[in-house]
Biopython code that builds the backbone (N, CA, C, O; Angstrom):
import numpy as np
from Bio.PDB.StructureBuilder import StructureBuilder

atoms = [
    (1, "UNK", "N", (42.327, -9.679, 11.160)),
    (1, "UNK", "CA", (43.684, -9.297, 10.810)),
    (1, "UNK", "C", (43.637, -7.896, 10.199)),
    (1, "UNK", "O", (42.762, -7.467, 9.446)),
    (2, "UNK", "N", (44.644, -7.298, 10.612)),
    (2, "UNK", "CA", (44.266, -5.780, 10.487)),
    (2, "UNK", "C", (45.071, -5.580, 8.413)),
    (2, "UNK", "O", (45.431, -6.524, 7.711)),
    (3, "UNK", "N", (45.089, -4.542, 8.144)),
    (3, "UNK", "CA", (45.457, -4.261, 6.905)),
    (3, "UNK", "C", (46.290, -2.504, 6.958)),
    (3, "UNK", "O", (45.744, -1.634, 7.637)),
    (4, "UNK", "N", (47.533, -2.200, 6.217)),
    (4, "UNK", "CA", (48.048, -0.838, 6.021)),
    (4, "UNK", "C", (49.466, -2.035, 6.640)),
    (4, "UNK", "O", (49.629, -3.254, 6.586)),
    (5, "UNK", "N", (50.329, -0.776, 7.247)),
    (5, "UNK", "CA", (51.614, -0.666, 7.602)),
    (5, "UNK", "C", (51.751, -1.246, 8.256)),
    (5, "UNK", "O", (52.937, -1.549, 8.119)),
    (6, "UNK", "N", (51.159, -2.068, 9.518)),
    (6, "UNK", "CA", (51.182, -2.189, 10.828)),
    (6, "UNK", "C", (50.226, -3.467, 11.014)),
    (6, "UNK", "O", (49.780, -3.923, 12.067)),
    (7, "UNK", "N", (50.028, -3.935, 9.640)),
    (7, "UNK", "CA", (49.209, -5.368, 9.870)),
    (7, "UNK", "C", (49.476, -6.108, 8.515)),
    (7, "UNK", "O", (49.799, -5.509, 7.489)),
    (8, "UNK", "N", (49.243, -8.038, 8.640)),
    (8, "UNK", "CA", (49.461, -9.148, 7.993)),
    (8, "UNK", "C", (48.679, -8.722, 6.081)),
    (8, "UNK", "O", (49.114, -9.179, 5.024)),
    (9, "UNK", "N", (47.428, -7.704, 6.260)),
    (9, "UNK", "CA", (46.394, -8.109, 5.145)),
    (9, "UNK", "C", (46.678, -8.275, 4.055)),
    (9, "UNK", "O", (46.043, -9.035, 3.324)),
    (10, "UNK", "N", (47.995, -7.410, 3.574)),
    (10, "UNK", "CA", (48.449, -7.691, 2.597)),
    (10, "UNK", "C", (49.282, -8.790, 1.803)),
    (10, "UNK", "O", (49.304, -8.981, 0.587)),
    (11, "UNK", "N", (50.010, -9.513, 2.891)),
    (11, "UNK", "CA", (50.563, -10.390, 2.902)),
    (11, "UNK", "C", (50.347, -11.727, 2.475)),
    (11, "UNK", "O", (50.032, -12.615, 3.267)),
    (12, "UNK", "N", (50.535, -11.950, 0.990)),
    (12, "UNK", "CA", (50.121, -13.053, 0.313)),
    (12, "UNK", "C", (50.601, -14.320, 1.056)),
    (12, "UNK", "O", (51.690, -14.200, 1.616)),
    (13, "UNK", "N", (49.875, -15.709, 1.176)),
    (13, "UNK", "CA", (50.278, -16.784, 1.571)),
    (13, "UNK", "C", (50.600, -16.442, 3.152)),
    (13, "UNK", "O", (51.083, -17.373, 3.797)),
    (14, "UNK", "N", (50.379, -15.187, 3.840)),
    (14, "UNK", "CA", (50.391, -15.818, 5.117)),
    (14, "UNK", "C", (49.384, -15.908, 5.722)),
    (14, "UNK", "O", (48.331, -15.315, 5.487)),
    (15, "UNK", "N", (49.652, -16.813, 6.733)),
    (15, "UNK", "CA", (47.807, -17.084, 7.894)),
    (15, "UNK", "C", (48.140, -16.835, 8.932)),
    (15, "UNK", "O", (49.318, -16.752, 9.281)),
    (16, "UNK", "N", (47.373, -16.701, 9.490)),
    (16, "UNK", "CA", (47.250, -15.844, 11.075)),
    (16, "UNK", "C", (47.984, -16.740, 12.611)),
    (16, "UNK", "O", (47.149, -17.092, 13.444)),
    (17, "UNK", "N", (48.672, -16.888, 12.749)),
    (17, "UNK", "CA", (49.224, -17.951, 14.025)),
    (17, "UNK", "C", (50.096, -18.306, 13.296)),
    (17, "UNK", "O", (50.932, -17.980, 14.138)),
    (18, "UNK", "N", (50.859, -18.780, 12.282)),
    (18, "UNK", "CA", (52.158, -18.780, 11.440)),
    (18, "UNK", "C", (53.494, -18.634, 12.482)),
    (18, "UNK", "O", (53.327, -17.806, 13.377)),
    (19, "UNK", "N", (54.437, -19.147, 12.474)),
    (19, "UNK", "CA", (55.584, -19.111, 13.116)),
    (19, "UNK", "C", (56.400, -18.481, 12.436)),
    (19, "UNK", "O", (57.007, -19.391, 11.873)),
    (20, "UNK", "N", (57.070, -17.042, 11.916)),
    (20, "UNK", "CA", (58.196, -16.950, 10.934)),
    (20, "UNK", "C", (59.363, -17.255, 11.964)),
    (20, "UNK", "O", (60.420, -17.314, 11.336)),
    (21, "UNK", "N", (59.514, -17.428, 13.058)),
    (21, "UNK", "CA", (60.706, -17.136, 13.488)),
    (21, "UNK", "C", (61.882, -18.541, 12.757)),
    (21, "UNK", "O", (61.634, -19.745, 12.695)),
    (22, "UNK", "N", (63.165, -17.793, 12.289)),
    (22, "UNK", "CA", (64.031, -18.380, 11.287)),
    (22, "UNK", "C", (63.956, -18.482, 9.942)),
    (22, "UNK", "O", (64.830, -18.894, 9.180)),
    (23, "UNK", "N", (62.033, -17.783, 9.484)),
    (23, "UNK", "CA", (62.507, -18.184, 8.468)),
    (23, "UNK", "C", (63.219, -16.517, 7.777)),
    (23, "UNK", "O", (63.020, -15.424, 8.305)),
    (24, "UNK", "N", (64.268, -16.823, 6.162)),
    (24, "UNK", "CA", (65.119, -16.039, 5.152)),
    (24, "UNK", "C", (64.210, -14.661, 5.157)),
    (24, "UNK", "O", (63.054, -14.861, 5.531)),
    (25, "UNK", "N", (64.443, -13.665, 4.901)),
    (25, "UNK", "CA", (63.882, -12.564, 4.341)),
    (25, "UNK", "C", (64.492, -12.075, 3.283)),
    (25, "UNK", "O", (65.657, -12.321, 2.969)),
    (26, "UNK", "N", (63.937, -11.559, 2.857)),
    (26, "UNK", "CA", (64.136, -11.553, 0.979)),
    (26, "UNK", "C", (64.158, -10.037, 0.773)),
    (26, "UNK", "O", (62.981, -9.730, 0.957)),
    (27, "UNK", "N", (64.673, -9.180, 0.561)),
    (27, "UNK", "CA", (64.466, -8.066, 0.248)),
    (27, "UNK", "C", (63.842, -7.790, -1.213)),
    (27, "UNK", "O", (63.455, -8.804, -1.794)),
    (28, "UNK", "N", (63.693, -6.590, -1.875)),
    (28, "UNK", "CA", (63.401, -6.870, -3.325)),
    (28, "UNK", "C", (64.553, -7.007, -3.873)),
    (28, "UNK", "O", (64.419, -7.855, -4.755)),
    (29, "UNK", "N", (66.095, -6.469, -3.818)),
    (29, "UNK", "CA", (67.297, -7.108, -4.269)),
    (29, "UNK", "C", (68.134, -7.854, -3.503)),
    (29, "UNK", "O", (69.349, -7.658, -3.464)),
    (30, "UNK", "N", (67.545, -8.725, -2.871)),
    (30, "UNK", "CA", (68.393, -9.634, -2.177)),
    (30, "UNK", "C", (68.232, -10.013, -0.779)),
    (30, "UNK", "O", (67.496, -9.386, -0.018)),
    (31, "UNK", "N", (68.888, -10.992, -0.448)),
    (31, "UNK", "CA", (68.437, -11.136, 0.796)),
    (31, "UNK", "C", (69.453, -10.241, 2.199)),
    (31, "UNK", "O", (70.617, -9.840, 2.225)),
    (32, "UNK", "N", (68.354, -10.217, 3.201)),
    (32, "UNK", "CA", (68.857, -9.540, 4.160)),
    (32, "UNK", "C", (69.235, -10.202, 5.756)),
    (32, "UNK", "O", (69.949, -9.830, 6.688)),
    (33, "UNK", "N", (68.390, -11.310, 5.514)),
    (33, "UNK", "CA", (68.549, -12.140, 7.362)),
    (33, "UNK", "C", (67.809, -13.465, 7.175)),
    (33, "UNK", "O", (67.564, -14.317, 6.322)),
    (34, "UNK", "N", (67.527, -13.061, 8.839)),
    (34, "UNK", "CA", (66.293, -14.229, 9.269)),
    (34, "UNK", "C", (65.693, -13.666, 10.350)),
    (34, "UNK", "O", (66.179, -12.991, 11.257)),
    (35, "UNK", "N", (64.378, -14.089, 10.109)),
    (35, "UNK", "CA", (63.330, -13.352, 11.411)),
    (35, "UNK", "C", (63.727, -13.479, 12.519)),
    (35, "UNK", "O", (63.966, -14.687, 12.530)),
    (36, "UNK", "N", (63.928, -13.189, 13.286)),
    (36, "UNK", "CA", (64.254, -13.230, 15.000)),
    (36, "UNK", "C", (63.091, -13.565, 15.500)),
    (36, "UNK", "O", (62.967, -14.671, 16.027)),
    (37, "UNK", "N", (61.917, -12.583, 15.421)),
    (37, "UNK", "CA", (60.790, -12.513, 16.438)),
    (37, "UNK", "C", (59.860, -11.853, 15.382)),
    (37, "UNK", "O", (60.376, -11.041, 14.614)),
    (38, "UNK", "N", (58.801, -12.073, 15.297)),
    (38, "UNK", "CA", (57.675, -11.348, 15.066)),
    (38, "UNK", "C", (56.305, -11.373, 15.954)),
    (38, "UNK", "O", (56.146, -12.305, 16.743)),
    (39, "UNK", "N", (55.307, -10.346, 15.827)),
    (39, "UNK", "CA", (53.805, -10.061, 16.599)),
    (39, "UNK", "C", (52.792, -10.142, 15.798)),
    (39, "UNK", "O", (53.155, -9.599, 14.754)),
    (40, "UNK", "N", (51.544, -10.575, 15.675)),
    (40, "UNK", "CA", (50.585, -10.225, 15.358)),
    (40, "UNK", "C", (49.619, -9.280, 16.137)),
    (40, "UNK", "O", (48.421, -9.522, 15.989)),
    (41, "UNK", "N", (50.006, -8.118, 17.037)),
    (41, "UNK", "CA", (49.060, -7.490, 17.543)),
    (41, "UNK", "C", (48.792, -6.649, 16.575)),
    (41, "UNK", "O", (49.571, -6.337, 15.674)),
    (42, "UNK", "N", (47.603, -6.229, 16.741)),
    (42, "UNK", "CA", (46.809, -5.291, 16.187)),
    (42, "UNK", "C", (47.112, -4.030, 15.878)),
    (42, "UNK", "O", (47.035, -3.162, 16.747)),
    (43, "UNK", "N", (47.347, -3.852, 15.104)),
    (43, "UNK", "CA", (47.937, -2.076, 14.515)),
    (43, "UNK", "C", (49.341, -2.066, 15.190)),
    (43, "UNK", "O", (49.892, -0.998, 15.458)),
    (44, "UNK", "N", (49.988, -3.434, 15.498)),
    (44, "UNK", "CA", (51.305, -3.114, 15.794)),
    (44, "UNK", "C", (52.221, -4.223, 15.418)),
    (44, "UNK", "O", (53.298, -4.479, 15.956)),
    (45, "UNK", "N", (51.478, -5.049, 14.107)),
    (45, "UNK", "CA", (52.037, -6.198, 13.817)),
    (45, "UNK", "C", (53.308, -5.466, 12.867)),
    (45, "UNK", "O", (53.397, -4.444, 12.186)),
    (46, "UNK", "N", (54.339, -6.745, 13.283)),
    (46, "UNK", "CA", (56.090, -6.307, 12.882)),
    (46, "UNK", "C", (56.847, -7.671, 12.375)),
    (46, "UNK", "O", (56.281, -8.761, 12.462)),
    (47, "UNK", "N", (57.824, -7.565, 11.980)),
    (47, "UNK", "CA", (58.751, -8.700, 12.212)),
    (47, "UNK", "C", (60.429, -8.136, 13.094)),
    (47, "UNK", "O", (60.733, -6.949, 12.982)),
    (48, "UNK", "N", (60.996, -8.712, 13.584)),
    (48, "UNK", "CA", (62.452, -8.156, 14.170)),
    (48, "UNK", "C", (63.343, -9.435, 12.759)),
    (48, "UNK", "O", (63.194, -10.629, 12.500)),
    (49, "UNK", "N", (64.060, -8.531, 12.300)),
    (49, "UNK", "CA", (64.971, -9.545, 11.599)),
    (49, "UNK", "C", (66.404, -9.756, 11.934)),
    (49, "UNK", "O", (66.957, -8.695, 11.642)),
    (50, "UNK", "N", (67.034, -10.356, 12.268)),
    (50, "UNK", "CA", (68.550, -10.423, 12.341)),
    (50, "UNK", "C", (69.426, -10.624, 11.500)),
    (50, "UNK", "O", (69.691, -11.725, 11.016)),
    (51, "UNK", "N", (70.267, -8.987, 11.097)),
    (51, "UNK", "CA", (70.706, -9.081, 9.727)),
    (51, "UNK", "C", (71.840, -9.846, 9.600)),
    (51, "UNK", "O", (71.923, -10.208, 8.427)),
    (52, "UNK", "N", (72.760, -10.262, 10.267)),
    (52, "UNK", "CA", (73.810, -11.393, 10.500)),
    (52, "UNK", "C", (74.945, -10.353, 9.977)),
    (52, "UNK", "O", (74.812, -9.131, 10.030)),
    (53, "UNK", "N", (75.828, -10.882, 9.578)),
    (53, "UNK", "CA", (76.696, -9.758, 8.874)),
    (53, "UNK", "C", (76.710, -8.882, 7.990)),
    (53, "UNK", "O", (77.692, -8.177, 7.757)),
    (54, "UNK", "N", (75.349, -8.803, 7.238)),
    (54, "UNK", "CA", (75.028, -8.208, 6.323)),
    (54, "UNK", "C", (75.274, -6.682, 6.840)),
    (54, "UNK", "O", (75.873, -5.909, 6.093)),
    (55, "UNK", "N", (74.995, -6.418, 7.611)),
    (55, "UNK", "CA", (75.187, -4.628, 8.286)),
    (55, "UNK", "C", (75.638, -5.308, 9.891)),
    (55, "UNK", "O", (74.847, -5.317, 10.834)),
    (56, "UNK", "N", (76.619, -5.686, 9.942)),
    (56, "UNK", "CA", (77.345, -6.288, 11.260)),
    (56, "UNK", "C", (76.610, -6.373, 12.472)),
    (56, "UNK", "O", (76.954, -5.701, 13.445)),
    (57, "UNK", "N", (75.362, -7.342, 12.516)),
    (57, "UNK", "CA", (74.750, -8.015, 13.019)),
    (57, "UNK", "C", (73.272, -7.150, 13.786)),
    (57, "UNK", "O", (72.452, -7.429, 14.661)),
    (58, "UNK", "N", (73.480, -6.243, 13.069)),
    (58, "UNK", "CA", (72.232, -5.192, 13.160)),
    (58, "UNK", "C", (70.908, -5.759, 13.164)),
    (58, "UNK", "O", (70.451, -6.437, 12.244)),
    (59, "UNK", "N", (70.229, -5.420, 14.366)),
    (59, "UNK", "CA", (68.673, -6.297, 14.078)),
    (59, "UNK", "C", (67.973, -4.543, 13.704)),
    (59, "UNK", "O", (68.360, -3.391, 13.898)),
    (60, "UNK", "N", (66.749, -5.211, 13.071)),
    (60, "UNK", "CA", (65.668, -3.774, 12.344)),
    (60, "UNK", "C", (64.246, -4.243, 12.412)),
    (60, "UNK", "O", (63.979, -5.314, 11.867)),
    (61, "UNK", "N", (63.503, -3.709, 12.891)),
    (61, "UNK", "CA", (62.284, -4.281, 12.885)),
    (61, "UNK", "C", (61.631, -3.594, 11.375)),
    (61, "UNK", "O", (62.087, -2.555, 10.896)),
    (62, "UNK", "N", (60.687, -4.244, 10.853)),
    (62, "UNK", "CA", (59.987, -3.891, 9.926)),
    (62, "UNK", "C", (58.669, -4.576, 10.106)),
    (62, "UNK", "O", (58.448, -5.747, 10.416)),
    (63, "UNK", "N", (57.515, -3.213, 9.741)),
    (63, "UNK", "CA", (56.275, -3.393, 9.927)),
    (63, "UNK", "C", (55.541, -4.533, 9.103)),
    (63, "UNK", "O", (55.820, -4.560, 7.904)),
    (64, "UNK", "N", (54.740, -5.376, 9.523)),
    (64, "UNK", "CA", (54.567, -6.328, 8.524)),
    (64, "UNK", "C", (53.351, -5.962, 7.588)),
    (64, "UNK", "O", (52.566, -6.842, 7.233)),
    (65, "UNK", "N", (53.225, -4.804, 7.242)),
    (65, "UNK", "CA", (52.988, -4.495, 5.686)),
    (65, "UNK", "C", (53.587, -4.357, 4.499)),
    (65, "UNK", "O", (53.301, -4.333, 3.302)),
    (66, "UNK", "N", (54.809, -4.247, 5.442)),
    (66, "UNK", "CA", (55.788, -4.078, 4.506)),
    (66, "UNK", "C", (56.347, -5.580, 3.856)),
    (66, "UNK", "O", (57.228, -5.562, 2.997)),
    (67, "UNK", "N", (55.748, -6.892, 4.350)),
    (67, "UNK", "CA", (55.548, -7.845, 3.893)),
    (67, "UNK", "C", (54.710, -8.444, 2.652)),
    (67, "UNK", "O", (53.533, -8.777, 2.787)),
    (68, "UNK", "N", (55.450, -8.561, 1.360)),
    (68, "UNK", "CA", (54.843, -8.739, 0.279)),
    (68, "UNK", "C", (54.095, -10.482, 0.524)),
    (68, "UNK", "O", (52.868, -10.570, 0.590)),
    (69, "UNK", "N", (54.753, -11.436, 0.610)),
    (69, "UNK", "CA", (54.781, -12.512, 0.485)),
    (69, "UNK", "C", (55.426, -13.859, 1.341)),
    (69, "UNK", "O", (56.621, -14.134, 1.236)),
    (70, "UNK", "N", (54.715, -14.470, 1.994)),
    (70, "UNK", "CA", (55.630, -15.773, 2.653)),
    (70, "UNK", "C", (55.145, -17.035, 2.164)),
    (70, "UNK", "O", (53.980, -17.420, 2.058)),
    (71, "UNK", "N", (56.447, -17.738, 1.824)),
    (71, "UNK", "CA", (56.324, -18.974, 1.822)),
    (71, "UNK", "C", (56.861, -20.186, 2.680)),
    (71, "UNK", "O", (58.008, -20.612, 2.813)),
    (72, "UNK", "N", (55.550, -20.640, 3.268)),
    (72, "UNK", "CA", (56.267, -21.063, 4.884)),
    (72, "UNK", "C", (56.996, -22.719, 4.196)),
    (72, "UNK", "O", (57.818, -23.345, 4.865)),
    (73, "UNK", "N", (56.543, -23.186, 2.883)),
    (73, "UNK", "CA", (57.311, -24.773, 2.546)),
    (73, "UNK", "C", (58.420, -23.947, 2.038)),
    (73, "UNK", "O", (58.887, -24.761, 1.242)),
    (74, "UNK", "N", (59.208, -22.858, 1.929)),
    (74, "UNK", "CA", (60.368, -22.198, 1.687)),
    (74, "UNK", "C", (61.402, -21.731, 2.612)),
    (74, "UNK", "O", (62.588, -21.417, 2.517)),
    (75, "UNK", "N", (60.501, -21.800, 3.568)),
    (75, "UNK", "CA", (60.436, -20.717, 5.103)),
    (75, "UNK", "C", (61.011, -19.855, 4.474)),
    (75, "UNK", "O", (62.239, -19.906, 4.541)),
    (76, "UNK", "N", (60.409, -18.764, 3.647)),
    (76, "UNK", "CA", (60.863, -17.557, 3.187)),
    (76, "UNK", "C", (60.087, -16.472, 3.118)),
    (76, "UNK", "O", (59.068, -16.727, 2.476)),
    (77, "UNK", "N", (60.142, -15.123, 3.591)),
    (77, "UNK", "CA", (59.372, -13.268, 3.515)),
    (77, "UNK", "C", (59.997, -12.779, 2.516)),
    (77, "UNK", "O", (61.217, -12.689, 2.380)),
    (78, "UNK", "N", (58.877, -12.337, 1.537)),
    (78, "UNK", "CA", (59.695, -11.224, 1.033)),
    (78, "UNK", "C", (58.814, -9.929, 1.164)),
    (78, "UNK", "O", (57.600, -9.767, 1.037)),
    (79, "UNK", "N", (59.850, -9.054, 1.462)),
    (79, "UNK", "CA", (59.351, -7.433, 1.547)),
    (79, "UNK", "C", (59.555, -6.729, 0.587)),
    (79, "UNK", "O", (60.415, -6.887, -0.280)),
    (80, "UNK", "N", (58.655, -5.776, 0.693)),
    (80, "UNK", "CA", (58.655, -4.925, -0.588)),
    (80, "UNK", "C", (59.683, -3.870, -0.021)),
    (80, "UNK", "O", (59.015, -2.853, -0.213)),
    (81, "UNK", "N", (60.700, -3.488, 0.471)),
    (81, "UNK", "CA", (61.656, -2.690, 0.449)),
    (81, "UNK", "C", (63.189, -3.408, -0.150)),
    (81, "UNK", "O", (63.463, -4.607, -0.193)),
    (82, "UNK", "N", (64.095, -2.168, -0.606)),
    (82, "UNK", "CA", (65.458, -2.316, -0.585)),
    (82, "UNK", "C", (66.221, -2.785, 0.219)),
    (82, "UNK", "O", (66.129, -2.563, 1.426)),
    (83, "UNK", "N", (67.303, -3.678, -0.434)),
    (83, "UNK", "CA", (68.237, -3.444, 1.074)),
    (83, "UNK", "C", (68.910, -1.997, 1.695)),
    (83, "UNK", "O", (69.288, -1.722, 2.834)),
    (84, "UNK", "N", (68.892, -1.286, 0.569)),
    (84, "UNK", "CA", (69.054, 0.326, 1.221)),
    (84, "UNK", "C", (68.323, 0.672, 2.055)),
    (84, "UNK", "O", (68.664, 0.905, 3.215)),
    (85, "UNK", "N", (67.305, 0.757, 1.651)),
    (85, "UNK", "CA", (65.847, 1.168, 2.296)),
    (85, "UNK", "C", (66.258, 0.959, 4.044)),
    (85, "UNK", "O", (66.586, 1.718, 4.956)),
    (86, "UNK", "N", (65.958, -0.951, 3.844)),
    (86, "UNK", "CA", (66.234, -1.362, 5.303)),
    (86, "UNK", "C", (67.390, -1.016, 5.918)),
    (86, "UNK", "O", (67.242, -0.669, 7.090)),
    (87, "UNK", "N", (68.547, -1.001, 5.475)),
    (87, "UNK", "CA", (69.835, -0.691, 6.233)),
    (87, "UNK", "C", (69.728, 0.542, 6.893)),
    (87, "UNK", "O", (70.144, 0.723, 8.037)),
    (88, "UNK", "N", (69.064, 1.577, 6.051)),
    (88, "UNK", "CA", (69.041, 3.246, 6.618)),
    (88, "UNK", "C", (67.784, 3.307, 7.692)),
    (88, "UNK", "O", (67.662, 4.434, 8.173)),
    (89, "UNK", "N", (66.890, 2.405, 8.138)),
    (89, "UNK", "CA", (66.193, 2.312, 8.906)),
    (89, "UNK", "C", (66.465, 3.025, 9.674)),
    (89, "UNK", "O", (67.578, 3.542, 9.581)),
    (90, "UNK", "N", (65.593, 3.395, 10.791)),
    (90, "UNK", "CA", (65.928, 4.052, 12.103)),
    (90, "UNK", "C", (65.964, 3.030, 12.942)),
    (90, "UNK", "O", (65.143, 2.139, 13.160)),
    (91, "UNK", "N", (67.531, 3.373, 13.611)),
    (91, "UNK", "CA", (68.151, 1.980, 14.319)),
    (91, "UNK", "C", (66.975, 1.548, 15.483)),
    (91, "UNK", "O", (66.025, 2.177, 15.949)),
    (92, "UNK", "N", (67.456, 0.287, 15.705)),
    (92, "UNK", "CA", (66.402, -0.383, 16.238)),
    (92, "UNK", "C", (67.083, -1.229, 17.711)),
    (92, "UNK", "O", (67.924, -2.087, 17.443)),
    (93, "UNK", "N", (66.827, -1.067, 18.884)),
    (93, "UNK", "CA", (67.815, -1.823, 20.173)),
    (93, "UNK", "C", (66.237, -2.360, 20.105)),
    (93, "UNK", "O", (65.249, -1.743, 19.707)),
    (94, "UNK", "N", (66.325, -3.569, 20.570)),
    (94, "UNK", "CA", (65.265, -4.614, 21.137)),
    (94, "UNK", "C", (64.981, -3.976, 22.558)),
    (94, "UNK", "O", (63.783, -3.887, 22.828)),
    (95, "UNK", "N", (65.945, -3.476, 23.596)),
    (95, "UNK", "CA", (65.605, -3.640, 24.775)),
    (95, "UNK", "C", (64.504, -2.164, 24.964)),
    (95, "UNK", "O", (63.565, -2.060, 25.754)),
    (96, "UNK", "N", (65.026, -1.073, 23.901)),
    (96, "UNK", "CA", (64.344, 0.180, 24.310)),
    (96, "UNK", "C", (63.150, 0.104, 23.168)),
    (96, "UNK", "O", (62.171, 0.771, 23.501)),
    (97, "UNK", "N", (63.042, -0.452, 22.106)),
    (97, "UNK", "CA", (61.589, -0.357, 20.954)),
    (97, "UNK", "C", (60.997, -1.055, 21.046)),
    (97, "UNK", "O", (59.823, -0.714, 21.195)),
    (98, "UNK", "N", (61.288, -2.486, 21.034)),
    (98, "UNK", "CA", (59.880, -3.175, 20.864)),
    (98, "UNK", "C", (58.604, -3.346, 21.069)),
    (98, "UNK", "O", (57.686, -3.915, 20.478)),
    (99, "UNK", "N", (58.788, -2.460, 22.470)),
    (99, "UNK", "CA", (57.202, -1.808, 22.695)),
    (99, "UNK", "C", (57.145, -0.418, 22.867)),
    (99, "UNK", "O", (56.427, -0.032, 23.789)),
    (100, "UNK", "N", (57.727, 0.420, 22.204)),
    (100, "UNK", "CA", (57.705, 1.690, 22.412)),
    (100, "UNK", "C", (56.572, 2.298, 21.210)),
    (100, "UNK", "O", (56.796, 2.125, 20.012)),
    (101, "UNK", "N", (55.657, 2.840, 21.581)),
    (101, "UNK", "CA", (54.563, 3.580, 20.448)),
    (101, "UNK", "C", (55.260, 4.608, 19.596)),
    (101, "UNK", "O", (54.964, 4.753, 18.410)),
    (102, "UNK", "N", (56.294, 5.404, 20.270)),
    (102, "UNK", "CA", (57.268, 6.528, 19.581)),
    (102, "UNK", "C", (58.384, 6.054, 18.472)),
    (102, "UNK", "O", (58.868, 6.800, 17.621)),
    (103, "UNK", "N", (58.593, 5.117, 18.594)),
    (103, "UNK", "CA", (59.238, 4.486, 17.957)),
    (103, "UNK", "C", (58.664, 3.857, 16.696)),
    (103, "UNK", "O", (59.234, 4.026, 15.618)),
    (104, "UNK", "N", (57.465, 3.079, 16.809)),
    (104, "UNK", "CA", (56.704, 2.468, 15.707)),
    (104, "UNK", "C", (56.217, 3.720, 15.293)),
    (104, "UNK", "O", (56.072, 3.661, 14.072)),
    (105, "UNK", "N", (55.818, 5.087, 15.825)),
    (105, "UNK", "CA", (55.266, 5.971, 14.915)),
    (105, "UNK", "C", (56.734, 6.974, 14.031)),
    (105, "UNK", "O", (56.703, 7.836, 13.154)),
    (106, "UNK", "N", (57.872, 6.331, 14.786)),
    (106, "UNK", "CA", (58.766, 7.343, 13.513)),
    (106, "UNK", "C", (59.122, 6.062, 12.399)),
    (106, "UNK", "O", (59.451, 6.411, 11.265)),
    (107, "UNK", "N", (59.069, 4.851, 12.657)),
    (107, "UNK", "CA", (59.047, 3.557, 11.863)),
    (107, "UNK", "C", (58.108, 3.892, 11.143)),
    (107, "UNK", "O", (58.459, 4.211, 10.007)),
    (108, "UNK", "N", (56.953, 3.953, 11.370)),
    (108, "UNK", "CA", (56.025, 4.083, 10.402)),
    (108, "UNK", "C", (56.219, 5.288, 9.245)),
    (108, "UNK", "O", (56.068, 5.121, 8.035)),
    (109, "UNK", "N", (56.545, 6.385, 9.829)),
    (109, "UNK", "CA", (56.769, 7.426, 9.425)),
    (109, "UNK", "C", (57.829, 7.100, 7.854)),
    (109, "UNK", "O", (57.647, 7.583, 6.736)),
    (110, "UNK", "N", (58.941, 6.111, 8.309)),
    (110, "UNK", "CA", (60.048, 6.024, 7.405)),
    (110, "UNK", "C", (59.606, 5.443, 6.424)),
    (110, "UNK", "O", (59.640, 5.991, 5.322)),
    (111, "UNK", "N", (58.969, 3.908, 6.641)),
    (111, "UNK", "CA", (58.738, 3.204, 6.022)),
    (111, "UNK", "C", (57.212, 3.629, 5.000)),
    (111, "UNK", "O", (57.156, 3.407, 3.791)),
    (112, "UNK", "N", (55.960, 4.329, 5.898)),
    (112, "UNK", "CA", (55.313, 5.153, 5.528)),
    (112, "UNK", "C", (55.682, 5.918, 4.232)),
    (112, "UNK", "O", (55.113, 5.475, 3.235)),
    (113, "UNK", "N", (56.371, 6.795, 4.061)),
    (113, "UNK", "CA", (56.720, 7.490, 3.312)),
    (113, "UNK", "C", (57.349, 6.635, 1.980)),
    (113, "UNK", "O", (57.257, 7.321, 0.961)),
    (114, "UNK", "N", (57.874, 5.499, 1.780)),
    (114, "UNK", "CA", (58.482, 4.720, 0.632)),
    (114, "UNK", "C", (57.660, 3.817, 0.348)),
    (114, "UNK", "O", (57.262, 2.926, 1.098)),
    (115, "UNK", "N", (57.320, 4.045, -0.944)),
    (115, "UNK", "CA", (56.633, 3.328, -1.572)),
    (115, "UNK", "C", (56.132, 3.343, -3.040)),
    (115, "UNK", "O", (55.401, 2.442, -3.451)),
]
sb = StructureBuilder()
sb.init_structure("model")
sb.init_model(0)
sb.init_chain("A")
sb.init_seg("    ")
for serial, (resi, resn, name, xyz) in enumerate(atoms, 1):
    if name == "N":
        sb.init_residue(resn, " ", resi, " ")
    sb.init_atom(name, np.array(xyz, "f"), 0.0, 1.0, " ", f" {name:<3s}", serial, name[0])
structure = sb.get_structure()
């Protein structure tokens, strides 16, 4: 399991093959969704969250370093960002990022930089 921006290592209480999809995400002030989809690949591990109405149904991927903590008897993530933070993300369409390298490197870049 890889470790930095782009991998699980930091991520207290989670294990490797884990299902988040559905479970809450937690921001540090509050909550923001529920996982849609997440990856464990290698230097490109993420979660996709679906913010529901919170920012009118905006999905955002976030790198799963940016994952402080899961508790799967909670089904709950929490990340170490804002809900500011996440809202100002660089928007995110499923059909054109999810595998785009240009994309995870200006993601990284954003999220990179706060901390």
């Amino acid at each position: 399991m890889s470790t930095g921006l782009w991998g699980y290592g930091n991520a207290e209480g989670y294990n490797p093959g884990s299902d988040l999809t559905g479970f809450r995400v937690e921001a540090e002030d509050g909550h923001i969704g529920k996982v849609d989809k997440h990856s464990e690949e290698v230097d490109s591990a993420h979660i996709v969250v679906d913010t529901g109405p919170w920012i009118f149904g905006r999905e955002v991927l976030l790198p799963a370093g940016t994952i402080q903590r899961v508790d799967t008897g909670e089904k709950t993530v929490w990340v170490n960002r804002t809900k500011e933070e996440i809202k100002n993300s660089p928007e995110f369409h499923r059909d054109k990022h999810i595998d785009d390298p240009d994309y995870r490197h200006q993601l990284g870049g954003y999220y990179g930089g706060i901390f």
